[in-house]
C-alpha positions as CSV (number, residue, x, y, z in Angstrom):
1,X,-58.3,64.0,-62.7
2,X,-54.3,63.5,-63.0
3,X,-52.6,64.1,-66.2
4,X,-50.7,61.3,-65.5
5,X,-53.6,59.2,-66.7
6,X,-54.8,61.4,-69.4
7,X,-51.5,61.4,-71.5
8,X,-51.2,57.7,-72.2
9,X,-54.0,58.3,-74.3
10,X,-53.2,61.5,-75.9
11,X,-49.9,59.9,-76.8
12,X,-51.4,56.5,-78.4
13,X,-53.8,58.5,-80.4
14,X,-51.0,60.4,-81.6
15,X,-49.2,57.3,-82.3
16,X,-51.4,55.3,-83.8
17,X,-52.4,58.7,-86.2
18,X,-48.7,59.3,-87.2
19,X,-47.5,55.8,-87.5
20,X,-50.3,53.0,-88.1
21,X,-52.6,55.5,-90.5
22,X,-50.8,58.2,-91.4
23,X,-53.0,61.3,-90.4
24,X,-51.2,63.6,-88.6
25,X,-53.1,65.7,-86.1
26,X,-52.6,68.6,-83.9
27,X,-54.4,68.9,-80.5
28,X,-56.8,71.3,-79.7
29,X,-57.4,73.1,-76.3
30,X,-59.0,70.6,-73.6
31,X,-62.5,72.0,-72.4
32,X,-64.4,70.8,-69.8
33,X,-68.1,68.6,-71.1
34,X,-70.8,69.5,-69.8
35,X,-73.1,66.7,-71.0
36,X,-73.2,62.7,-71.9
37,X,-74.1,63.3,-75.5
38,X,-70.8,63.3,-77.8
39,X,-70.6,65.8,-80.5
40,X,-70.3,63.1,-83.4
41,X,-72.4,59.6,-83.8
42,X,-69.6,57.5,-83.6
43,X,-67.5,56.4,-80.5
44,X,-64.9,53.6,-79.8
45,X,-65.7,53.4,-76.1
46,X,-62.8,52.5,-73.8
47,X,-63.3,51.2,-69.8
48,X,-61.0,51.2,-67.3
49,X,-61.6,49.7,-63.6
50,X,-59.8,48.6,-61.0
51,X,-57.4,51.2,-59.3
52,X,-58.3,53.7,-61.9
53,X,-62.0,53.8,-63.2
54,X,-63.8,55.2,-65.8
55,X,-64.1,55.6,-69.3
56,X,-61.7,56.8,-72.1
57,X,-64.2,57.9,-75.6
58,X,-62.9,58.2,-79.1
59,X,-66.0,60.5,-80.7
60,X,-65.3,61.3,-84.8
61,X,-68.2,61.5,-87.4
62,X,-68.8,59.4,-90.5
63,X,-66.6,61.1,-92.8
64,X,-63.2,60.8,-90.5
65,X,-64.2,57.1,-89.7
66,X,-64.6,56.9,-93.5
67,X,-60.9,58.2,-94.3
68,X,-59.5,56.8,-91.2
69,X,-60.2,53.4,-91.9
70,X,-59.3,54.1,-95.6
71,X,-56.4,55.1,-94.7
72,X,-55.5,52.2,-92.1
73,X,-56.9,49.3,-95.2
74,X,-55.1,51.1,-97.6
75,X,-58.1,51.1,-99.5
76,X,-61.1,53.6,-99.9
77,X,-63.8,53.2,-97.5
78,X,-67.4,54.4,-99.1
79,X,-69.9,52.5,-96.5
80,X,-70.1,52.6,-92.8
81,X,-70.6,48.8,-92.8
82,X,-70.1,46.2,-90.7
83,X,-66.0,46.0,-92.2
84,X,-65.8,49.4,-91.0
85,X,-67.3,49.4,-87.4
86,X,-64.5,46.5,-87.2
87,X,-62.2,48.7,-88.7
88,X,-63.4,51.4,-86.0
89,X,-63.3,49.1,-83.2
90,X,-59.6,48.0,-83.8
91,X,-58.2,51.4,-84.2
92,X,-59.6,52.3,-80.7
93,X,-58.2,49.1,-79.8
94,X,-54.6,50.1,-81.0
95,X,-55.3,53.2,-79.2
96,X,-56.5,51.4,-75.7
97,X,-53.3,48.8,-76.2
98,X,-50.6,51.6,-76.5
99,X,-52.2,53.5,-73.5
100,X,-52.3,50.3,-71.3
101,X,-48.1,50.1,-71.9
102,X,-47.9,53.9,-70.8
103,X,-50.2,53.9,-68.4
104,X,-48.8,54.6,-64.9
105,X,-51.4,52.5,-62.6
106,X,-50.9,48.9,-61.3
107,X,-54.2,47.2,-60.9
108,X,-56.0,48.8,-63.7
109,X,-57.7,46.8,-65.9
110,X,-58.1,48.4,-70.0
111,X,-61.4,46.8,-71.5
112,X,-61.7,45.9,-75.2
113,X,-63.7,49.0,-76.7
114,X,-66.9,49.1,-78.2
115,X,-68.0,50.7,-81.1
116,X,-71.3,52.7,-80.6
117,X,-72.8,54.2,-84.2
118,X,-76.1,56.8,-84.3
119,X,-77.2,59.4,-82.0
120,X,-76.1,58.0,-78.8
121,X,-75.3,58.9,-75.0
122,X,-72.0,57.9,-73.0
123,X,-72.5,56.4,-69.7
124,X,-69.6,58.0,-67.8
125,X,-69.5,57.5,-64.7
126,X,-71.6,60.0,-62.4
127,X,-69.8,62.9,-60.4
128,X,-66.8,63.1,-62.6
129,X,-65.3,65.7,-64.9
130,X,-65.1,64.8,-68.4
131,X,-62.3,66.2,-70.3
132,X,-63.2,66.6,-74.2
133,X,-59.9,67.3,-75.9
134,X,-60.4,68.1,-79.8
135,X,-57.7,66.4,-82.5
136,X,-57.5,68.8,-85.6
137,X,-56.5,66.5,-88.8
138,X,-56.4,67.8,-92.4
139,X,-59.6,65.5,-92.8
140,X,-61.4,67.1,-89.9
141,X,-61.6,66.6,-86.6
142,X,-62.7,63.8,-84.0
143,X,-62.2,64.5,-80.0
144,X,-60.9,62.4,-77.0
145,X,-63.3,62.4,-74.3
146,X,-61.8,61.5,-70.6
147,X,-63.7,61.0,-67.4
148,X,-61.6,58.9,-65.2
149,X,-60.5,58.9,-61.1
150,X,-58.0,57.2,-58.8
151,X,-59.3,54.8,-56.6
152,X,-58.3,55.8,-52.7
């Protein structure tokens, strides 16, 4: 898997942390996954297809959702309602948006995320690595999950 593709999405998350919310956020070491089930129960799932394919995953648990979408409302954020899955969704949109203008491939097609909530599975696609890369904040810390390939 190329960095190349990777970084466009390292960099909007960073982006979208330091500018849109205002959570700054260190990276952590990227590991390699060794299974479909993400670490927290909630994921803004991103798709790619085309001449790169796969998936990009935005995992964080309740109480970064929470301040995160406080933070981007500008107003606190009790409830993991409906408002906040919305909330949820359109940060991983900003995120998906920001990659798609960095993102190196012609022919690649950036799907509007979804927003999964609960103890879930990711269906990435089979036979590829998936690169979980951990974002430490001062509210905690959520992780950007990659499993994407070139298309010969």
């Amino acid at each position: 898997m190329d960095v190349k593709y990777i970084n466009p999405f390292v960099n909007a998350v960073k982006k979208i942390f330091n500018t849109m919310i205002e959570v700054p956020f260190k990276l952590g070491k990227p590991s390699l996954k060794k299974d479909n089930v993400p670490q927290y129960e909630i994921s803004g799932i991103i798709g790619l297809s085309g001449t790169v394919t796969g998936c990009v995953v935005i995992n964080l648990s309740k109480d970064i959702a929470l301040q995160l979408v406080s933070a981007l409302i500008g107003d606190e954020v009790t409830e993991l309602d409906d408002d906040c899955t919305d909330a949820i969704g359109e940060i991983a949109n900003m995120i998906a948006g920001n990659a798609k203008t960095d993102f190196p491939s012609e022919g690649t097609s950036i799907s509007v995320p979804s927003v999964v909530i609960g103890k879930h599975k990711v269906s990435y696609p089979s036979g590829l690595p998936i690169i979980s890369i951990p974002c430490i904040t001062d509210k905690g810390e959520l992780v950007i999950e990659v499993a994407l390939k070139e298309n010969g």
